[in-house]
C-alpha distance (Angstrom), angle and dihedral (degrees) to the residues before:
residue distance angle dihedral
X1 . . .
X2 3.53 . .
X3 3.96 119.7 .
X4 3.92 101.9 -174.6
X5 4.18 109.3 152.5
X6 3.90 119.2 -114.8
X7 3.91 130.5 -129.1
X8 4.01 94.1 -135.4
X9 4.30 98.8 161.6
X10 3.41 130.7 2.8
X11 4.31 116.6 -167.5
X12 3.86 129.8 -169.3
X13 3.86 125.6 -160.6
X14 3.83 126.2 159.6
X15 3.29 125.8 -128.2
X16 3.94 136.5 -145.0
X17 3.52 110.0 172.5
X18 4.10 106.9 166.3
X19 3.75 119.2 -128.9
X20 3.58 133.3 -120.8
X21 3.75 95.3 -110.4
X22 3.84 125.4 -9.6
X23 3.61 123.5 -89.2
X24 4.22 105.9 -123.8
X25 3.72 111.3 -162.6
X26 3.76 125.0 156.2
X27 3.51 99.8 -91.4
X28 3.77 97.9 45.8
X29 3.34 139.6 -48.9
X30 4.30 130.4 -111.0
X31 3.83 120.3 -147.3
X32 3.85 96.0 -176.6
X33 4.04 139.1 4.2
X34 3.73 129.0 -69.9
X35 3.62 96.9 -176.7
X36 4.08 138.0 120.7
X37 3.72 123.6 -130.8
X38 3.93 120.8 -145.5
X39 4.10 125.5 -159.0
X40 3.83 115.2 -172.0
X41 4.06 122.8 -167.0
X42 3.37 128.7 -155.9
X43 3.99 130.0 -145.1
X44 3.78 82.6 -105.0
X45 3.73 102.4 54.4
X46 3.86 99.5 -103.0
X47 3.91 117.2 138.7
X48 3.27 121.3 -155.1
X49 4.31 120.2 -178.8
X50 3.30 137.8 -152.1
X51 4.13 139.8 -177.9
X52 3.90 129.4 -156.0
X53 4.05 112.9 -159.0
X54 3.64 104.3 -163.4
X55 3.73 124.3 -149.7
X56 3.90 126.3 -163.5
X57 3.75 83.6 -149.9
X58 4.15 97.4 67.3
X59 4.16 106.4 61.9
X60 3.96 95.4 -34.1
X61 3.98 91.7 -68.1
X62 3.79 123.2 179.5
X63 4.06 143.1 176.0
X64 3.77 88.0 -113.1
X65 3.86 86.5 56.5
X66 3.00 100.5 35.5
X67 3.80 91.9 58.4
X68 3.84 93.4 45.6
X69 3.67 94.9 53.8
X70 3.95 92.2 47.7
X71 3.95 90.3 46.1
X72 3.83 90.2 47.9
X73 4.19 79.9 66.7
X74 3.22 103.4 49.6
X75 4.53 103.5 91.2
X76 3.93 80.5 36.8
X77 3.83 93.9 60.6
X78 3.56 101.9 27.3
X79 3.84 109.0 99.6
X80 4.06 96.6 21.8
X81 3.38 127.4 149.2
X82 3.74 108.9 -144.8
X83 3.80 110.0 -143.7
X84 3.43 107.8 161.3
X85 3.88 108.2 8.9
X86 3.90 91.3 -156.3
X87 3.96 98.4 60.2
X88 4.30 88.4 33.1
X89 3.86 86.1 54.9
X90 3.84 92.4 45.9
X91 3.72 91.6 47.0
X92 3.45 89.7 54.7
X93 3.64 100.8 40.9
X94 3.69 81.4 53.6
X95 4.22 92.3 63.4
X96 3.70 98.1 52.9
X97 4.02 127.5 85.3
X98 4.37 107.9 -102.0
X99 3.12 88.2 -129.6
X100 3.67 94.0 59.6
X101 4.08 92.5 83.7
X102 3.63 101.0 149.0
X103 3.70 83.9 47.2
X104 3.94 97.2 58.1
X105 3.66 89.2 43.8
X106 3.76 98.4 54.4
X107 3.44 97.0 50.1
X108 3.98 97.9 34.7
X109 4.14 83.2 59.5
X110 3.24 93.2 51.5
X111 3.90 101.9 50.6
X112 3.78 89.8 42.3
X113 3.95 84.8 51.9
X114 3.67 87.3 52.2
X115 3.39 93.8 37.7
X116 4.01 99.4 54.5
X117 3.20 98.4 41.2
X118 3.93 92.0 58.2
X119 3.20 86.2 54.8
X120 3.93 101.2 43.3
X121 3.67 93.6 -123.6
X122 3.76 122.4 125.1
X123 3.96 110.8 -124.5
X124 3.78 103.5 -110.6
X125 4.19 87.4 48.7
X126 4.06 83.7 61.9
X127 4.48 83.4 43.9
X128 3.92 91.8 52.1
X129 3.90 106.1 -81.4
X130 3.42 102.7 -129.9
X131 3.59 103.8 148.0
X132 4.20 130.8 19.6
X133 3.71 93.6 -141.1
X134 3.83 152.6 3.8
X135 3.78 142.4 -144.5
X136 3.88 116.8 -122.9
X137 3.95 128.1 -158.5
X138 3.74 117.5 -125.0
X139 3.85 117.5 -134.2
X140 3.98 135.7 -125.1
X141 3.55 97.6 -158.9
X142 4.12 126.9 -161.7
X143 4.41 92.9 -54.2
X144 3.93 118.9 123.8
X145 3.50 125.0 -83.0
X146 3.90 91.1 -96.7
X147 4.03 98.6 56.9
X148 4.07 78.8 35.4
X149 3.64 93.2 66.9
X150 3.91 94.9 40.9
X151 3.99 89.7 48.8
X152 3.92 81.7 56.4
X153 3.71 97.7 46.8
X154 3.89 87.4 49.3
X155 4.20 82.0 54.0
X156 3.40 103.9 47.3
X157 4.14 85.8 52.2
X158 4.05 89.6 62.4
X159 3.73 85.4 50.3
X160 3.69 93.4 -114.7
X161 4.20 107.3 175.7
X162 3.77 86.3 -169.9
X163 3.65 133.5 60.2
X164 4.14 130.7 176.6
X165 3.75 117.7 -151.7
X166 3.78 127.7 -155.6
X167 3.63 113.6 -133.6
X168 4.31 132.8 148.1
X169 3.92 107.3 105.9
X170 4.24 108.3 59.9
X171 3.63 120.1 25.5
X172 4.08 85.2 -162.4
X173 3.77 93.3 49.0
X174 3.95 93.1 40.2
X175 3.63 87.5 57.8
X176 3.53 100.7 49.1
X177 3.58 89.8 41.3
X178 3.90 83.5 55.2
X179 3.49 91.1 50.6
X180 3.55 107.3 47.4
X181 3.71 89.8 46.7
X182 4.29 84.0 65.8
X183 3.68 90.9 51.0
X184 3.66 93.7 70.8
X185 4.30 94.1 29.4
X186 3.37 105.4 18.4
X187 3.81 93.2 160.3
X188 3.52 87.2 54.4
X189 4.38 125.2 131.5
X190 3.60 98.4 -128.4
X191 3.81 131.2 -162.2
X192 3.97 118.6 -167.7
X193 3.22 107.2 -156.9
X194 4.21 115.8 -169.0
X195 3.97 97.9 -174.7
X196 3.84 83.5 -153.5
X197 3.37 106.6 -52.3
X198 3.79 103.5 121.7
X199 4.39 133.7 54.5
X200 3.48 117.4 -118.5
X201 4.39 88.7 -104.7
X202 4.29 79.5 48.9
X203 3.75 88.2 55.3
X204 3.43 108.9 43.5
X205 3.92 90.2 44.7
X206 3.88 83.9 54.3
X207 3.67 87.8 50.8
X208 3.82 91.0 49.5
X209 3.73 89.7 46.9
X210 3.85 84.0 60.6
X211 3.71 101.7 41.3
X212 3.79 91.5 55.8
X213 4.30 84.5 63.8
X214 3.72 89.5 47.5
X215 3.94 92.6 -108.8
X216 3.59 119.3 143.5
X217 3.63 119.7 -177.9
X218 4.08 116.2 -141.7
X219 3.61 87.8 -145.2
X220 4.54 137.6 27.8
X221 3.54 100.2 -163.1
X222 3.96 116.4 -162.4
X223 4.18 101.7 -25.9
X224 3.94 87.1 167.7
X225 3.61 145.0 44.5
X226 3.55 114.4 -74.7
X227 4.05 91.8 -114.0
X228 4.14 86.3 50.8
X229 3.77 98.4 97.0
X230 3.65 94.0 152.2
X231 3.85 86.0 50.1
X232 3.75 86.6 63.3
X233 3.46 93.9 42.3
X234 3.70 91.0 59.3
X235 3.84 104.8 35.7
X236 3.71 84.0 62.2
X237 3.88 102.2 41.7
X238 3.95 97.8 48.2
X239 4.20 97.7 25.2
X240 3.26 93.6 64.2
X241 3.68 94.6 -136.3
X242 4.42 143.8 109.7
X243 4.22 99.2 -94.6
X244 3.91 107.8 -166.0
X245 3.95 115.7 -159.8
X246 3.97 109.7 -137.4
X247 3.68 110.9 152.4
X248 4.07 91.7 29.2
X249 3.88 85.0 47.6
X250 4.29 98.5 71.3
X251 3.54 103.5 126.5
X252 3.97 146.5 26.2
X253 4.08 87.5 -109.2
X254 3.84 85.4 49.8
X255 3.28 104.1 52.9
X256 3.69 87.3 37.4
X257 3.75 88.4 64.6
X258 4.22 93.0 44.2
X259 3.96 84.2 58.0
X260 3.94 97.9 57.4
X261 3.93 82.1 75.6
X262 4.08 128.6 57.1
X263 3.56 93.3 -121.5
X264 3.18 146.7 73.5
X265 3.87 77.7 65.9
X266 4.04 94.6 -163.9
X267 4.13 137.4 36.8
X268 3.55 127.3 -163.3
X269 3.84 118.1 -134.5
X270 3.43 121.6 -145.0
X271 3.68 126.4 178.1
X272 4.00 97.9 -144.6
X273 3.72 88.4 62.8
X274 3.72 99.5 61.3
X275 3.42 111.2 -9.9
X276 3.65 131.5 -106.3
X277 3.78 104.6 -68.8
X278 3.77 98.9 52.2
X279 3.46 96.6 51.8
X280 3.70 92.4 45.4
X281 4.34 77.5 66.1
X282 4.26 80.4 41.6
X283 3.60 92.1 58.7
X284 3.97 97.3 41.8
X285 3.49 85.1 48.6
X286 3.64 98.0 57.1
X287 3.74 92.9 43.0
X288 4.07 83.0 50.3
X289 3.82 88.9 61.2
X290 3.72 98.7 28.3
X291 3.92 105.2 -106.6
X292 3.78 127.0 163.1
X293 3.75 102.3 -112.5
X294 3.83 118.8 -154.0
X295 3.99 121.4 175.7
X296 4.24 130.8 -142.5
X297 2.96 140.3 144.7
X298 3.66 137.1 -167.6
X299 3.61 134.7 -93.3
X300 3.51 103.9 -36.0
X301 3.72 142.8 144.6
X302 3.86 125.3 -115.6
X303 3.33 93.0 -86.1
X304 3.62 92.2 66.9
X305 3.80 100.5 35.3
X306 3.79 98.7 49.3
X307 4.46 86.8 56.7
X308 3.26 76.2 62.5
X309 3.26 99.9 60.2
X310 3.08 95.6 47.6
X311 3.59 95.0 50.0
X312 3.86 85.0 55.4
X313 4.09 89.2 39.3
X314 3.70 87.2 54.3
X315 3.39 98.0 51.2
X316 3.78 103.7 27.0
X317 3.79 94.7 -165.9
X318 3.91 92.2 109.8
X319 3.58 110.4 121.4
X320 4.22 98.6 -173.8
X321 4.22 116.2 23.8
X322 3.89 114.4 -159.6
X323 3.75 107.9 -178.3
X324 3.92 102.0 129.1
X325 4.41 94.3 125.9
X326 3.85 88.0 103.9
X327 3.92 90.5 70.6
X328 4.04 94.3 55.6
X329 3.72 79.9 63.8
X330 4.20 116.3 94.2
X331 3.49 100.0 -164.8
X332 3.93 125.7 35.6
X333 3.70 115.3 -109.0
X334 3.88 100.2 -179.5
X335 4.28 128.9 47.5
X336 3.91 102.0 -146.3
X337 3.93 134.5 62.9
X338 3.67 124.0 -23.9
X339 3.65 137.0 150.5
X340 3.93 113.8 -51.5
X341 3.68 134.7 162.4
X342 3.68 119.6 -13.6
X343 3.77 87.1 9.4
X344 3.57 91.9 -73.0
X345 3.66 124.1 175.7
X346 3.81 102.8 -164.3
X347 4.06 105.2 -174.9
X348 3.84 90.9 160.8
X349 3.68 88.9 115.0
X350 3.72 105.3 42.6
X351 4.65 96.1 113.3
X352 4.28 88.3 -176.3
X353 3.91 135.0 -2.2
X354 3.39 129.7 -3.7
X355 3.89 90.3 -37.9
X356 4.12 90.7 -131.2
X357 3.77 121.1 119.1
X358 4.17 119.2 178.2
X359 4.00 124.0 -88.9
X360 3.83 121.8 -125.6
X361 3.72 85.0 -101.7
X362 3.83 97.4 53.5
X363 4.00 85.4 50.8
X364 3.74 86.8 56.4
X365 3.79 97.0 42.7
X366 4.12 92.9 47.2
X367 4.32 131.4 35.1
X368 3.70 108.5 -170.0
């Protein structure tokens, strides 16, 4: 007798949920979501959910478009038998626009959601379940040096190791920034991370700045624009320090073309930019040529952030985690795991899925 699970509804609602205080990076900065939320059913009764977090940045990708390419779906997945998850998920990947990352993510999550708990697995057992939890940085994002310095004391106190630091407009308030962050954790890993903001001569001056005070960073994420490949290239070569391509980094071809060169020497994955089944070939192809892998995402709930942990649970080849978006949220959205002390993502107790069901407040926000 066969006992294969059954898509029986599928429902779409966006959600914009403001957060506690914007998020200032050098390209912009968000005070609240702009994302969609996706719940499928099965024949059975199990619900599985799912969240796209659009980003502007990554192919030109919206809410609005996000929402139309999941709702395009819907009388194409309604009714499915799901065999073989793997192939039904590549099938489907295969009908909706690249571009549309978000998109492919939200309702990828949500099947595999479905999916694992059907079959009483958690979700990073059916990704390779090599590790039961991960350690996440915290961010400093674009603020001046003074609200810099108390974000870091506030850090240090959860017993973060690792801490990310906006940079990419001001070399002179970058550095300071920089520097008052290691006043309050000055043991701390840190990762600057420039989401485009600066040249290649702008970075590796920055980098100078830095050397001179004896700080190294462990990681240079996105100095240059994302077309700037050379600018990569050459802020790793002559600064002396690991660059990681994020925003140049959106798609299999992309990061394809990033590893025809020695350098960048690491890529950050991120489900919202192509979904969850092309960077699952992303991340095999960076172990392939023996890249330093770190995972992100944008702003996104918890729902979103902790399938990423599992994706990087699952695998356990990650060598940096940045999933911190759940604590620019004031109220909690999702009951299940989500970043805690010392940035820990404990998924130890997740039995099937993603181990995340909604919050009185996220039934208010959103009506499938």
């Amino acid at each position: 007798m066969r006992d294969f699970p059954v898509l029986s509804q599928v429902s779409i609602a966006r959600l914009n949920e403001p957060l506690n205080e914007p998020f200032p990076i050098s390209s912009g900065s968000q005070s609240a979501t702009s994302n969609v939320l996706v719940r499928v059913r099965l024949k059975d009764g199990t619900v599985g959910y799912g969240e796209g977090a659009p980003s502007t940045t990554f192919n030109g990708d919206s809410q609005d478009l996000t929402y139309l390419a999941l709702s395009e779906q819907i009388s194409f997945l309604e009714g499915k038998e799901i065999a073989d998850v793997g192939a039904f998920l590549k099938k489907l990947d295969s009908r909706m626009p690249p571009e549309r990352g978000a998109a492919r993510a939200a309702i990828q999550m949500a099947i595999l959601d479905a999916w694992t708990r059907f079959k009483k697995i958690p979700l990073r057992s059916f990704l390779g379940d090599a590790k039961k939890s991960v350690f996440s940085d915290v961010t400093v994002t674009l603020i001046s040096p003074e609200k810099s310095r108390l974000a870091a004391r506030k850090i240090a106190r959860l017993g973060v190791q690792t801490i990310k630091i906006k940079v990419g407009c001001d070399l002179d308030e970058d550095e300071k920034r920089v520097l008052a962050v290691l006043v309050e954790a000055p043991k701390a890993r840190l990762i600057i991370d420039a989401n485009q903001g600066y040249s290649a001569k702008k970075a590796l001056d920055f980098l100078m700045r830095l050397k001179k005070r004896g700080i190294l960073p462990a990681l240079f994420e996105q100095p240059v624009k994302r077309e700037d490949l050379d600018g990569l290239f050459d802020v790793e070569k002559y600064g002396g320090v690991s660059v990681c391509a994020d925003e140049s980094a959106y798609s299999f071809k992309a990061v394809q073309n990033l590893f025809r060169r020695p350098f960048p020497s690491a890529v950050n994955i991120k489900l919202m930019k192509c979904g969850i089944i092309e960077n699952i070939k992303i991340a095999d192809l960076a172990r392939k040529k023996g890249k330093i892998l770190m995972i992100g995402g944008n702003i996104e709930t918890a729902l979103a952030m902790t399938t990423s942990a599992h994706f990087a649970c699952g695998r356990g080849d990650f060598s940096f985690v940045d999933l911190d978006t759940p604590l620019w949220f004031s109220q909690k959205l999702w009951k299940g795991p989500s970043i805690g002390r010392k940035g820990l993502y404990d998924l130890s107790k997740v039995q099937s899925g993603l181990g995340m069901e909604p919050m009185p407040r996220l039934k208010k926000l959103v009506h499938f």
